[in-house]
C-alpha positions in Angstrom: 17.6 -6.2 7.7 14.2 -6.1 6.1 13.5 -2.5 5.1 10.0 -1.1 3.8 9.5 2.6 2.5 6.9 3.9 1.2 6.1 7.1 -0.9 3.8 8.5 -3.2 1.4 10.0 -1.1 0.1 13.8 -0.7 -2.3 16.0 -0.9 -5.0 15.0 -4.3 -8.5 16.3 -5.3 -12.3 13.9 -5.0 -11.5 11.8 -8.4 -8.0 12.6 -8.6 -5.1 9.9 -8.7 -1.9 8.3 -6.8 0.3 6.3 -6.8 2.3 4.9 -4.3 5.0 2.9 -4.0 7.2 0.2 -1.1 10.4 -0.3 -2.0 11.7 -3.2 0.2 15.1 -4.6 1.0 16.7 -7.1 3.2 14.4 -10.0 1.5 13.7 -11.5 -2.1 10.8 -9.7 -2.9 9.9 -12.7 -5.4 9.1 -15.2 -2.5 6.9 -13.0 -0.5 3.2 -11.3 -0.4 3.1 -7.7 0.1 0.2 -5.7 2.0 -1.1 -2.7 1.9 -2.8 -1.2 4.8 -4.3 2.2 5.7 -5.3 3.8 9.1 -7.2 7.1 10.1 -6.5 9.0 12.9 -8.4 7.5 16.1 -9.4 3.9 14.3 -8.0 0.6 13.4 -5.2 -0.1 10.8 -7.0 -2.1 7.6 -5.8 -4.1 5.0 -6.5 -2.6 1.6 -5.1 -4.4 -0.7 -2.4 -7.5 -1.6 -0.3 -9.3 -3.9 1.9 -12.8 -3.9 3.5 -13.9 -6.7 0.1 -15.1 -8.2 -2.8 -13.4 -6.8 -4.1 -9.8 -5.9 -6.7 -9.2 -3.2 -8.8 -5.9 -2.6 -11.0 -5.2 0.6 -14.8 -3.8 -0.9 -13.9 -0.2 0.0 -11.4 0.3 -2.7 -12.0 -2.9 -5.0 -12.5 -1.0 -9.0 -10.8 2.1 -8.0 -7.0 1.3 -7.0 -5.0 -2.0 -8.4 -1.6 -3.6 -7.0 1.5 -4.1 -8.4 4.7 -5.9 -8.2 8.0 -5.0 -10.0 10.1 -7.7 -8.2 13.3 -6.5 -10.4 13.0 -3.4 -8.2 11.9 -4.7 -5.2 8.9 -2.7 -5.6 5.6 -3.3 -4.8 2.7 -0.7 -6.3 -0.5 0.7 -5.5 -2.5 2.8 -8.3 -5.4 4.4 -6.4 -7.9 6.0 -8.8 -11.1 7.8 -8.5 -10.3 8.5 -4.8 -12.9 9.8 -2.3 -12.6 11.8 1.0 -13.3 8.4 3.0 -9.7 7.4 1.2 -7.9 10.0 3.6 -5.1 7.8 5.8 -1.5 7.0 6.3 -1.0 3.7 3.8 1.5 1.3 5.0 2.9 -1.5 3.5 4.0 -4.8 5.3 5.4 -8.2 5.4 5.9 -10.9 7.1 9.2 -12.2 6.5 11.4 -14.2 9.6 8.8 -15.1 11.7 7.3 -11.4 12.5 5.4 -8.6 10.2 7.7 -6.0 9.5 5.6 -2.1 8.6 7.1 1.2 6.6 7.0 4.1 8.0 3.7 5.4 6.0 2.8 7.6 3.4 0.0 10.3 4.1 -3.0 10.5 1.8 -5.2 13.1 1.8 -8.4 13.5 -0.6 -9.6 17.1 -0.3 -13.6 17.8 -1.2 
């Protein structure tokens, strides 16, 4: 079945770095775009950031400061987040849609301290 997990996230510093990652199964990663999404506590889940197999997309919040990745070898999709800032501070998910229906990990807390 198709399986995201995420990981990579904790606890960082204002400027400091992450990186997480989504390992996915169940599905050639090749053929598919990956999302990355992030939600705060009391507000709506937003896309971040995305990659198919020939494009990238960032949302203006974190376009400059974090960059996606794909390692389809691994199944493993990336997201480098640099220079973060307190308004950074959510649970990142990543997602597919794959068989008709967008499948979500369980999330990855990040939390940029001041």
């Amino acid at each position: 079945q198709v399986q995201l997990v995420e990981s990579g996230g904790g606890l960082v510093q204002v400027g400091g770095s992450l990186r997480l990652s989504c390992a996915t199964s169940g599905f050639t990663l090749d053929y598919y775009a990956i999302g990355w999404f992030r939600q705060a506590p009391g507000k709506e889940r937003e896309g971040a950031s995305c990659i198919s197999s020939s494009d990238t997309y960032y949302s203006d919040p974190v376009k400059g400061r974090f960059t996606i990745s794909r390692d389809n070898a691994k199944n493993t999709v990336y997201l480098q987040m640099n220079n973060l800032k307190p308004e950074d501070t959510d649970v990142y998910y990543c997602s597919v849609i794959a068989r008709g229906r967008r499948f979500w990990g369980q999330g990855t807390q990040v939390t940029v301290s001041s």
